[in-house]
C-alpha positions in Angstrom: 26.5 32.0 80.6 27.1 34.3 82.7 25.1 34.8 86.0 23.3 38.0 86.7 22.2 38.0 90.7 20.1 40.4 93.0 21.5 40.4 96.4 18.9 41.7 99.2 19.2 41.9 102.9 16.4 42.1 105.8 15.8 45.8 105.2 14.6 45.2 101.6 17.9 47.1 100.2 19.0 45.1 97.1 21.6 45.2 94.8 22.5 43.7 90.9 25.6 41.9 89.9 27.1 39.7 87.8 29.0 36.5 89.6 32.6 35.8 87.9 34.9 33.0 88.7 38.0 34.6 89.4 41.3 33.7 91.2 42.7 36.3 93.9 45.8 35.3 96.1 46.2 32.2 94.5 42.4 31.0 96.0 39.8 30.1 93.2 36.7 31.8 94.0 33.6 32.4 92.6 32.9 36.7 93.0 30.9 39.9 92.3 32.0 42.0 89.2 31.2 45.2 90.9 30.8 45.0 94.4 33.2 42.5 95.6 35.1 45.4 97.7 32.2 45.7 100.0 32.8 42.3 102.0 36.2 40.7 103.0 36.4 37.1 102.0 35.0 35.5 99.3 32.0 36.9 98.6 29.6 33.9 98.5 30.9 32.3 101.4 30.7 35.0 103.5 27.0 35.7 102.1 25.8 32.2 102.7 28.0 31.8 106.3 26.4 34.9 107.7 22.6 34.1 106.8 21.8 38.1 106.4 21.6 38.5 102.9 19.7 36.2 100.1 20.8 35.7 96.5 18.1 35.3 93.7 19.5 34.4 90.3 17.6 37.1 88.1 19.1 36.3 84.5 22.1 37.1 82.9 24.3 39.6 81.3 23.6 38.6 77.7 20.6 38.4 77.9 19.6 41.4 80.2 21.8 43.7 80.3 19.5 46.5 81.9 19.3 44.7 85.3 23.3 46.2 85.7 21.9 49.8 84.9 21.6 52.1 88.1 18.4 52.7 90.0 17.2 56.1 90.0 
């Protein structure tokens, strides 16, 4: 399975992705599919270090695929 995630901060903004285990620079990490570029370690650690940001497990990608679709 593969785990789709909402990630929200204090000001109620939010985003969907899906986590991937992945290996960058030779460190095993789990990270986000699209939005891995917007923090600078791994992304989990850095989410759960800093205490800004919460992570709700929503699903995933097989079985709903709309929660990666765009807001408008």
């Amino acid at each position: 399975m593969v785990t789709l995630c909402q990630f929200f901060n204090e000001d109620g903004n939010y985003y969907n992705d899906v986590i991937e285990w992945c290996i960058k620079y030779n460190y095993p990490a789990f990270e986000l599919k699209y939005h891995s570029h917007l923090y600078e370690s791994n992304v989990l650690s850095e989410i759960m270090n800093a205490g800004v940001e919460n992570i709700k497990v929503i699903g995933n990608v097989h079985e709903n695929p709309e929660l990666l679709e765009e807001k408008k």
